[in-house]
DRENLUMSE-642238 format. One line per field, with one value per residue: x, y, z of N, C-alpha, C in turn. Coordinates in Angstrom, 1 decimal. Each point is the difference from the previous one (the first is absolute). Last residue first. Layout:
! residues N
nc1 = X,...;
nc2 = Y,...;
nc3 = Z,...;
cac1 = X,...;
cac2 = Y,...;
cac3 = Z,...;
cc1 = X,...;
cc2 = Y,...;
cc3 = Z,...;
//
This chain:
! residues 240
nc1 = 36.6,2.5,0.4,2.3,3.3,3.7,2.1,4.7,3.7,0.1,-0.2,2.8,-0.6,-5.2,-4.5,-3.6,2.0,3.9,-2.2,-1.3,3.3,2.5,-2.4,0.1,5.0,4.8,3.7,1.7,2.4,4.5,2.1,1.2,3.9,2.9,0.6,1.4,-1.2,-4.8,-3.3,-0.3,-1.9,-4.8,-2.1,-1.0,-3.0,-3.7,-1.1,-1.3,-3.0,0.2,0.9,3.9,4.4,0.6,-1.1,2.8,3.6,-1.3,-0.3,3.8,2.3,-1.7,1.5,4.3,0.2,-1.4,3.1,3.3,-0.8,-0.3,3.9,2.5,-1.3,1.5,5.0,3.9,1.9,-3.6,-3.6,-4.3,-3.6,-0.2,-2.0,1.1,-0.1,-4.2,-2.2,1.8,-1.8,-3.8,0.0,1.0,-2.8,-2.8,1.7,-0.3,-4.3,-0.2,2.0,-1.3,-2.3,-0.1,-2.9,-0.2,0.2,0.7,0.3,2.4,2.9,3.3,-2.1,-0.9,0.5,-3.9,-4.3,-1.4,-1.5,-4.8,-3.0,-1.3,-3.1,-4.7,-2.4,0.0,2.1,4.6,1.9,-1.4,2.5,4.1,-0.5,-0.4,4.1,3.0,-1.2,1.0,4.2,1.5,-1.6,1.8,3.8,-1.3,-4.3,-5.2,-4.8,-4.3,-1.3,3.4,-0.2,-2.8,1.6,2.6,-1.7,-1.4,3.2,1.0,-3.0,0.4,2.1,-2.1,-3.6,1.7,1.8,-3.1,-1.4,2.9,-0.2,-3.1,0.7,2.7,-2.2,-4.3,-3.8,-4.0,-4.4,-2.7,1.6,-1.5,-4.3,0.6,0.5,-3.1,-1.3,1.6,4.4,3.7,0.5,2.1,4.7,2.0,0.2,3.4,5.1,5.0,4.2,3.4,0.0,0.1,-1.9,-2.6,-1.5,-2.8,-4.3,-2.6,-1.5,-3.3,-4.6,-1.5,-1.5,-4.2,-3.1,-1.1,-2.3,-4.7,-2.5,-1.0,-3.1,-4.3,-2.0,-1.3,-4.0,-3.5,-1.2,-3.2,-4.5,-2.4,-1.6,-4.2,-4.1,-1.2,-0.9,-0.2,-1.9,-5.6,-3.1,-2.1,-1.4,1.9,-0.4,-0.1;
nc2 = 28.2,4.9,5.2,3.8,4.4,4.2,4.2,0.7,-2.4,-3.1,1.2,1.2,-0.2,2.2,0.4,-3.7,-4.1,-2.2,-2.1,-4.7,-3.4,-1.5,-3.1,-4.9,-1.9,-1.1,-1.9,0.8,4.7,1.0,0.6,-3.3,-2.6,0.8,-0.7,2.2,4.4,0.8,0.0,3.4,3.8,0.3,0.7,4.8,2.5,-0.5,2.1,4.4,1.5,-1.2,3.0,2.8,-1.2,-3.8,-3.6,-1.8,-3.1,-4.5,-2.8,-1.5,-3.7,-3.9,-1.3,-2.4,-4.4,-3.7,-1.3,-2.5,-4.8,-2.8,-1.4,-4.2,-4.1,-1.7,1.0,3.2,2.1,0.3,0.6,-1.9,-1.6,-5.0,-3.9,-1.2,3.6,1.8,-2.5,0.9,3.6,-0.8,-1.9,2.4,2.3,-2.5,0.1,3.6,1.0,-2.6,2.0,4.2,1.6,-0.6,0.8,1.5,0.3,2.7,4.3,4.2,2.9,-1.1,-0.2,3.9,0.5,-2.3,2.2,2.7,-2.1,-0.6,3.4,1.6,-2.9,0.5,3.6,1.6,1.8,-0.4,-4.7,-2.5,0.6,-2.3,-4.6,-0.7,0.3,-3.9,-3.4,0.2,-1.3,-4.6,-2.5,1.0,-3.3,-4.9,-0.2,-0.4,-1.0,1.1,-1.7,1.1,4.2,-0.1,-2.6,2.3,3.6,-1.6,-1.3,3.8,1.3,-1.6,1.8,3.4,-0.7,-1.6,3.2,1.8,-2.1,0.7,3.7,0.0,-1.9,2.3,3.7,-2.0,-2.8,-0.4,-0.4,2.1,4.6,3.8,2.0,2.9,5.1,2.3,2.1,2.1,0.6,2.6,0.5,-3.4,-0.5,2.6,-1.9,-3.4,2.0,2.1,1.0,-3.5,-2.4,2.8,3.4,-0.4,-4.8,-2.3,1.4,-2.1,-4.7,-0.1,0.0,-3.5,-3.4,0.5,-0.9,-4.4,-1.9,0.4,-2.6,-4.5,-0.4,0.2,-3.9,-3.2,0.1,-1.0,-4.3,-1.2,0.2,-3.3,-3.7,0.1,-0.6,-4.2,-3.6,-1.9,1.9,0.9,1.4,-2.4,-5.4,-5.0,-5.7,-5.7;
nc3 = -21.0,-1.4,-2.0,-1.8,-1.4,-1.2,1.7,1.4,-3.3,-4.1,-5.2,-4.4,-4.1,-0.5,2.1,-0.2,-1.5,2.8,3.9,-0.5,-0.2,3.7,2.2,-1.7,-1.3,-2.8,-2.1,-4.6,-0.5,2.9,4.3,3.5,0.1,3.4,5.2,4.1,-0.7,-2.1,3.0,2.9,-1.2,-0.1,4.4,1.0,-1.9,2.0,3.5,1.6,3.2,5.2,3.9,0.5,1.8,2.1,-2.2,-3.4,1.2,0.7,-3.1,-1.4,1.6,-1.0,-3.8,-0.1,1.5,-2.9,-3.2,1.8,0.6,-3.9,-2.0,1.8,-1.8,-4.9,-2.0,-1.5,-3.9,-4.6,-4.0,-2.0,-3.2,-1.3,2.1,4.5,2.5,1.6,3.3,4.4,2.5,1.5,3.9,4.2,1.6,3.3,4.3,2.6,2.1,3.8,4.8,3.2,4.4,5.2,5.0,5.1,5.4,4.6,2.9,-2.7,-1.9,-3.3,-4.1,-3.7,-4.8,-1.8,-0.3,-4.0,-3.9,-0.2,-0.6,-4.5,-2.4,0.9,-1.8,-5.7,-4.0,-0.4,-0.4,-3.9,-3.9,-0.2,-1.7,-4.7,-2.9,0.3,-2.8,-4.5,-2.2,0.0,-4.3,-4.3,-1.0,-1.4,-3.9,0.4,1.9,3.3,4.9,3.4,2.1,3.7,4.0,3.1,2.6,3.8,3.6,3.5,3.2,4.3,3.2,1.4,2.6,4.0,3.2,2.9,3.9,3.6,2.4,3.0,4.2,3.4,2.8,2.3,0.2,-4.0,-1.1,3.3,1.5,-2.2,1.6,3.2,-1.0,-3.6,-4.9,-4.0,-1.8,1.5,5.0,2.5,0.1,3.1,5.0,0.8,-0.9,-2.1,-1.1,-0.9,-4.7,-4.1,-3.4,-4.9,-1.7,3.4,0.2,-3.0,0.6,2.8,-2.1,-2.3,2.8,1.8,-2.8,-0.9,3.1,-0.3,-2.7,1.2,3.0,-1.2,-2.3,2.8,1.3,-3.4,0.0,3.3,-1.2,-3.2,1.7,2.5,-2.3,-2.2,3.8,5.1,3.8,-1.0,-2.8,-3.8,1.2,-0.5,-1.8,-0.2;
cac1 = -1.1,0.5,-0.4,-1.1,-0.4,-0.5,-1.3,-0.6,0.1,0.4,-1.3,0.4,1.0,1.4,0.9,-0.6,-1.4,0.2,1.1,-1.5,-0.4,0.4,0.4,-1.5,-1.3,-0.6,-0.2,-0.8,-1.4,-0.4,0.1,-1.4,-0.5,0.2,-0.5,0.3,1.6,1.3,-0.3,0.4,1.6,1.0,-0.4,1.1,0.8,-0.5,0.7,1.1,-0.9,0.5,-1.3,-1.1,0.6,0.7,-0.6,-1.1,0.8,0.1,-1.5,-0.5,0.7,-0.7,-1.4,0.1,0.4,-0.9,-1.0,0.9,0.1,-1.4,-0.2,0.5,-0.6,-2.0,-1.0,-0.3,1.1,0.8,1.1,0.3,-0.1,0.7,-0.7,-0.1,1.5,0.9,-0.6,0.7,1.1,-0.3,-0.4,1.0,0.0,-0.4,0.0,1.4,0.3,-0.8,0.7,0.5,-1.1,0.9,0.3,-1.0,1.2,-0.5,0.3,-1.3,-0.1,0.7,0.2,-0.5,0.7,1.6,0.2,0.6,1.5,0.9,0.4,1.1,1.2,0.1,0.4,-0.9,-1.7,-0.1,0.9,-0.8,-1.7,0.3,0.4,-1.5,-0.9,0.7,-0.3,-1.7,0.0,0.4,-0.5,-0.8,0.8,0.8,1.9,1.1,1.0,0.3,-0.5,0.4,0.6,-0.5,-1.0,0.9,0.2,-1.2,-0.2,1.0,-0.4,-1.4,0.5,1.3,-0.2,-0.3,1.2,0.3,-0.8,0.6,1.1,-0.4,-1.1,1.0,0.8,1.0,0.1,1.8,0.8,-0.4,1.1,1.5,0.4,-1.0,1.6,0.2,-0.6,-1.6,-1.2,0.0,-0.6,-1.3,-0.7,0.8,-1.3,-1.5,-0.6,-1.2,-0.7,0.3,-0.8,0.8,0.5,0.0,0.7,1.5,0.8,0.3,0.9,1.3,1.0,-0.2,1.2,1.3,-0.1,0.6,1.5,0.8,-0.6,1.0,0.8,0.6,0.3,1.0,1.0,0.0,0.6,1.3,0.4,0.5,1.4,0.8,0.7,0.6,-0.3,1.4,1.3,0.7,0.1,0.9,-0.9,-0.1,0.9,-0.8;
cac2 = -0.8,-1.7,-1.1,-0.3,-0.7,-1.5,0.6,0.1,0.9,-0.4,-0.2,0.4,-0.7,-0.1,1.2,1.3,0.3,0.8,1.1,1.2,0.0,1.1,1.0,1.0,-0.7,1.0,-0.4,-1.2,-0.2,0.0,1.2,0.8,-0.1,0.7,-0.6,-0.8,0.3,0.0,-1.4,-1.2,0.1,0.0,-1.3,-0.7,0.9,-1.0,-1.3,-0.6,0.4,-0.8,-1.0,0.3,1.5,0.6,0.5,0.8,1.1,0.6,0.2,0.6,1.2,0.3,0.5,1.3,0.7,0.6,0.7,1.1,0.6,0.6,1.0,1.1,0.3,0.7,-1.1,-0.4,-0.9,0.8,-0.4,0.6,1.3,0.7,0.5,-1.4,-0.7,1.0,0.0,-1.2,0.1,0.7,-1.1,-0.6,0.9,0.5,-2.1,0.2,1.2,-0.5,-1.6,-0.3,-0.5,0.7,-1.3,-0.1,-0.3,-1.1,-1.1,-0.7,0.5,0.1,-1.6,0.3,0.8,-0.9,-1.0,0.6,0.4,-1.6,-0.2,1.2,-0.2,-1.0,0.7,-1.1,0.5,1.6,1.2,-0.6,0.6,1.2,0.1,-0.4,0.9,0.9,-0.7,-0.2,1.5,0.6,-0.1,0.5,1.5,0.2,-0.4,0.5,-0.9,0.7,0.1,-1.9,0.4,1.0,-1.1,-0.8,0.1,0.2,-0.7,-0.3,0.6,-0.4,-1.4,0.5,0.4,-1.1,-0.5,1.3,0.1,-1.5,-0.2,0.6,-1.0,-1.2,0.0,0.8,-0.3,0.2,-0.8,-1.9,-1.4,-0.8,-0.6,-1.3,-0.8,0.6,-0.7,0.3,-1.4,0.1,1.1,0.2,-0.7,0.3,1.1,-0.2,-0.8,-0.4,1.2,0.7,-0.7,-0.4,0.3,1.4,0.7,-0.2,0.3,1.9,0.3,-0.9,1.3,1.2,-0.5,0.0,1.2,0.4,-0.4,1.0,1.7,0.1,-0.4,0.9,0.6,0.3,0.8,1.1,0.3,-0.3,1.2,1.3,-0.3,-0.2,1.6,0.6,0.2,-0.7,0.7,-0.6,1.0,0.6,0.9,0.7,1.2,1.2;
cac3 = -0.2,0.1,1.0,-0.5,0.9,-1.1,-0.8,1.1,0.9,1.3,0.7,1.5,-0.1,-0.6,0.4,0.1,-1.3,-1.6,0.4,0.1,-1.3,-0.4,1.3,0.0,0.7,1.2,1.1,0.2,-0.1,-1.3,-0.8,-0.1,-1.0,-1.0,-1.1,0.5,0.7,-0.4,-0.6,0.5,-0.2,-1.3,-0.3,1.0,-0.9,-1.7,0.2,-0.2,-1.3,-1.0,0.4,-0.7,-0.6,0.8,1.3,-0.1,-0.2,1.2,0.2,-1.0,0.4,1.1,-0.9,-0.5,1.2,0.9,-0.9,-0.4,1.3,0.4,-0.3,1.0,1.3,0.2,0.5,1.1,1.0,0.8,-0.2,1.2,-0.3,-0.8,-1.2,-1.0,0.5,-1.4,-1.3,-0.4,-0.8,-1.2,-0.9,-0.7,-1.1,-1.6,-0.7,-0.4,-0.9,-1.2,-1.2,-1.6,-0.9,-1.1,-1.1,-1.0,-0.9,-0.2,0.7,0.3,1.0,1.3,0.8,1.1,0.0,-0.2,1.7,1.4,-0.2,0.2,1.7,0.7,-0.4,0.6,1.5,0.6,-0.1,-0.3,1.8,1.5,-0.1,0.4,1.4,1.1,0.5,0.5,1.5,0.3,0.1,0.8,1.0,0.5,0.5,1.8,0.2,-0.9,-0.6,-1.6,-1.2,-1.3,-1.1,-1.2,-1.0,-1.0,-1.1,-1.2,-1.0,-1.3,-1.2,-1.0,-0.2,-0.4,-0.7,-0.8,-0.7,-1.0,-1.5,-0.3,-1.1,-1.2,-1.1,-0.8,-1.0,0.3,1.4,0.1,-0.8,0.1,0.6,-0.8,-1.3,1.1,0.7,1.3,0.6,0.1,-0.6,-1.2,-1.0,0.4,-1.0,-0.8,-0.3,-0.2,1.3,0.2,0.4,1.5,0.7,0.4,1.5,0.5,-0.8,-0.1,0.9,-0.7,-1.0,0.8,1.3,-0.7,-1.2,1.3,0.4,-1.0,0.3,0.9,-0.6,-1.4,0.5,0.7,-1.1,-0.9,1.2,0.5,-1.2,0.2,1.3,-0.6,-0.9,0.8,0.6,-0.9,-1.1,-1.4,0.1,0.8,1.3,-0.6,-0.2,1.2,-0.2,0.0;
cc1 = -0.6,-1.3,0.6,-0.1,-1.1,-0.6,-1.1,-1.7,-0.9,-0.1,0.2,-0.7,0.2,0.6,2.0,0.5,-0.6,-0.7,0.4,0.9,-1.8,-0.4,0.8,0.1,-1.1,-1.5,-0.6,-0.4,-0.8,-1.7,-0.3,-0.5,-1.3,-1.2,-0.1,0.0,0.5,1.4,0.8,-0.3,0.6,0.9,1.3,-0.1,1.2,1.6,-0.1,0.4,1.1,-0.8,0.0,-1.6,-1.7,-0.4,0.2,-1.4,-1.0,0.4,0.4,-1.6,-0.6,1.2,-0.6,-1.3,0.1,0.6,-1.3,-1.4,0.6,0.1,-2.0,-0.7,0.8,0.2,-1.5,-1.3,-0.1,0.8,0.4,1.6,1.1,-0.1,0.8,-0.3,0.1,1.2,0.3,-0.7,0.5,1.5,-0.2,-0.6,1.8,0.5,-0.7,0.1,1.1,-0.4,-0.6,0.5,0.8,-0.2,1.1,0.2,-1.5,0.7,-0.9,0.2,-1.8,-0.4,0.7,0.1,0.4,1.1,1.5,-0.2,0.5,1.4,0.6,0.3,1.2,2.0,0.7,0.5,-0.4,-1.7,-0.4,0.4,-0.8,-0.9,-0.1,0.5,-1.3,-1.1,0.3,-0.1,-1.5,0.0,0.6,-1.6,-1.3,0.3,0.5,1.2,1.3,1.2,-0.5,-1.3,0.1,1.2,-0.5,-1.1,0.5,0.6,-1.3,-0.1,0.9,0.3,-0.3,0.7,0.7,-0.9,-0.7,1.1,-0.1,-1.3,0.0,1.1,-0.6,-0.8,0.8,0.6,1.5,-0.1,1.5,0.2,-1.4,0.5,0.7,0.2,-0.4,1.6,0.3,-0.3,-1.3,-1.1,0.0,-0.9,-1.3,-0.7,0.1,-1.1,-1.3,-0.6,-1.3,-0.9,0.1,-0.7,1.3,1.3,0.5,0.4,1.2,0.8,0.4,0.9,1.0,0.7,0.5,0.6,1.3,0.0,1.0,1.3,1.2,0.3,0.7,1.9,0.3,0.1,1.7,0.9,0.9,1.1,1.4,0.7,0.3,1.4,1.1,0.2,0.9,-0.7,1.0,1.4,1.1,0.7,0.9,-1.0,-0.7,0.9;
cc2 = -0.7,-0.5,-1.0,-1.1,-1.3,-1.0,-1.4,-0.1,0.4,1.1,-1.0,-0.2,-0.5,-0.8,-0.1,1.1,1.6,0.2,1.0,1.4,1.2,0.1,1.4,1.2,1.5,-0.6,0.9,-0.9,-1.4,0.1,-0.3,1.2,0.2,-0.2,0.4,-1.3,-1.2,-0.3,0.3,-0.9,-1.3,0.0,-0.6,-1.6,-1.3,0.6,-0.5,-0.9,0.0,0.3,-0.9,-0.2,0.2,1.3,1.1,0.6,1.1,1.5,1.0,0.7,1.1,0.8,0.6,0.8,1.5,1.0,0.0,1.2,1.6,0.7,0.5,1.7,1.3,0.0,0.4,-0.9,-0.2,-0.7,0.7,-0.6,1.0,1.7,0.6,0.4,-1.6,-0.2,0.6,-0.1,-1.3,0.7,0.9,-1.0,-0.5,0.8,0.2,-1.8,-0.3,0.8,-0.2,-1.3,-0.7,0.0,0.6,-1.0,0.4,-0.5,-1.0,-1.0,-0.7,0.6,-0.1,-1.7,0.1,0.9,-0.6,-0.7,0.6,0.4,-1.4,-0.2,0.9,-0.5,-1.9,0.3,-0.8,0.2,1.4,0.8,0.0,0.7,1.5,0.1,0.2,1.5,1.4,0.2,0.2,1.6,0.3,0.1,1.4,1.1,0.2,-0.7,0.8,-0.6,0.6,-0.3,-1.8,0.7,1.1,-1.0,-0.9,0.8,-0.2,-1.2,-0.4,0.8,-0.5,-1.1,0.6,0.7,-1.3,-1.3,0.8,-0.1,-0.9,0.3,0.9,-0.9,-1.1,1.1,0.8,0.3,0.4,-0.7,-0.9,-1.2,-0.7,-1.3,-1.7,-1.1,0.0,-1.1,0.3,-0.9,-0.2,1.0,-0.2,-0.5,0.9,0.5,-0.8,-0.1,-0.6,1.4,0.7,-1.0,-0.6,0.2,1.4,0.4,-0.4,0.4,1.1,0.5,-0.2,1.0,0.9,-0.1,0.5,1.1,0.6,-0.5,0.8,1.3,0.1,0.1,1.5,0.6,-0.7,0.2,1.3,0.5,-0.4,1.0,1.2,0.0,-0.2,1.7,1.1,0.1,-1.0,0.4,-0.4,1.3,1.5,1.8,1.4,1.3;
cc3 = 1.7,0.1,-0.1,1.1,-0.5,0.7,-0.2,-0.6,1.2,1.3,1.4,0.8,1.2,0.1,-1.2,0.4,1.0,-0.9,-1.5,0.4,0.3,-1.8,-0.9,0.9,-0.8,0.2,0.9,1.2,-0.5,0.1,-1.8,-0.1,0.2,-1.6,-1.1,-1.4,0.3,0.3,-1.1,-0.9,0.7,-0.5,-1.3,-0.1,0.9,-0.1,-1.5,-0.4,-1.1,-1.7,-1.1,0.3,-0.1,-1.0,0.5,0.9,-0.6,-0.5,1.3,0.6,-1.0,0.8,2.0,-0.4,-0.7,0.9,1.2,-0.6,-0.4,1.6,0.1,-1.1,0.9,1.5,-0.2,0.0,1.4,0.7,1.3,0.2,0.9,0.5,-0.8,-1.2,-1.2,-0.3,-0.8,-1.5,0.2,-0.5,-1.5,-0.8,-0.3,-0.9,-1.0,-0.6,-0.8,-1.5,-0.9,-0.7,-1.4,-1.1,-1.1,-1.1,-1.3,-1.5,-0.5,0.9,0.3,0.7,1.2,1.4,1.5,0.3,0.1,1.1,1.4,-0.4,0.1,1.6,0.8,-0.9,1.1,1.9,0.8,0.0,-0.2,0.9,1.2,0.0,0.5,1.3,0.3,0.2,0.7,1.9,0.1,0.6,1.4,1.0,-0.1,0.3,1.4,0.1,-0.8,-1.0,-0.9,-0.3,-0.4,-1.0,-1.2,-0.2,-0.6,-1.1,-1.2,-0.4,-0.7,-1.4,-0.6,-0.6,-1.0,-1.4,-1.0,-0.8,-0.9,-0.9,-0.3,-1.1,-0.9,-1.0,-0.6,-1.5,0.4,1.3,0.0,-1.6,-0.2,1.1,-0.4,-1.4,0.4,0.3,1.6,1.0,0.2,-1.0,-1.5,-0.6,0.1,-2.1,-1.0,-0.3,-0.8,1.3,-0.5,0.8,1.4,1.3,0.9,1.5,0.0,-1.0,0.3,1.1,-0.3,-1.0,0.4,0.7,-0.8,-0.5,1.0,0.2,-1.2,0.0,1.1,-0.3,-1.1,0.9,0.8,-0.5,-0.3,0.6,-0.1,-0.8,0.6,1.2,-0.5,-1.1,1.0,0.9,-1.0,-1.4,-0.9,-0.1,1.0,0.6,-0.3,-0.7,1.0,0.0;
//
């Protein structure tokens, strides 16, 4: 016999559940949001709670009954942050390009990110910021730096990628310089720079990414719409 539709294991009962997740989803993301502006803006150390509280519109009572402290709120800032770089590297391998201009896709979807996305700009400045968090966060870049050595090994195989330093130590070399980079633009600009700075690192470091048979989607729209030059501060366009 099926339970009458008032009853507490009926379809309203489930929907209302349903609901006060889905409310729940709705705020914890909301917090997340904020958290992320305010460590990007502020720095984890001149945060507080109440801090993130305003910014979420919501009450202090709130945020600790889903983040139970500062430290659990960095540590899901950084995983979000985490999270993202391998959503970008699936979303450039499938566009299946050439290796070497698969590597320069990655590099600048990545910087697009650090420059528009508040939850990006606080997972960089937390990694920045690790020595003064009393908790461990996650690291986000190996797997970053294993892709994009695989992909120079393929060019390396392919004929297209002539150089004297190795794929792995030079993928380690080509991230550590892109994310000194990101930083550096930070610092000067609020990173409205970085595509232009993106560019030069991947030159300096990858030369052959400077031919145009290895120029990725990214800077190919770039040069259709602002010119030769179109990397610059101007040449911005969404990450997917």
């Amino acid at each position: 016999m099926k339970p009458p539709r008032n009853s507490p294991t009926g379809p309203t009962t489930t929907r209302t559940k349903e609901l006060k997740q889905e409310r729940a989803i709705r705020s914890r993301h909301n917090i997340l949001l904020a958290a992320g502006r305010a460590f990007a803006e502020r720095g984890y150390q001149a945060v507080t709670m109440h801090d993130v509280a305003e910014l979420s519109g919501m009450t202090k009572g709130a945020v600790y009954f889903h983040y139970t402290s500062k430290e659990s709120l960095a540590v899901a800032v950084s995983a979000e942050f985490a999270g993202r770089l391998p959503a970008l590297s699936d979303a450039v391998a499938q566009l299946a390009l050439p290796p070497v201009a698969s590597v320069t896709e990655l590099l600048l979807r990545t910087a697009a990110a650090l420059r528009d996305e508040p939850l990006m700009k606080a997972g960089a400045r937390l990694q920045i910021e690790r020595g003064l968090i009393d908790v461990e966060l996650p690291l986000p870049f190996e797997d970053y730096t294993a892709l994009i050595a695989a992909w120079l090994q393929g060019a390396l195989t392919a004929g297209d990628l002539e150089h004297s330093t190795p794929p792995e130590p030079l993928a380690r070399v080509l991230v550590s310089a892109f994310f000194g980079a990101q930083l550096l633009s930070w610092m000067a600009d609020d990173r409205t720079d970085i595509i232009e700075r993106t560019v030069e690192v991947l030159h300096a470091v990858v030369p052959c990414t400077r031919d145009p048979r290895h120029i990725s989607p990214y800077l190919r729209e770039a040069a259709t719409t602002r010119g030769p030059h179109g990397h610059g501060r101007t040449a911005a366009r969404a990450t997917p």
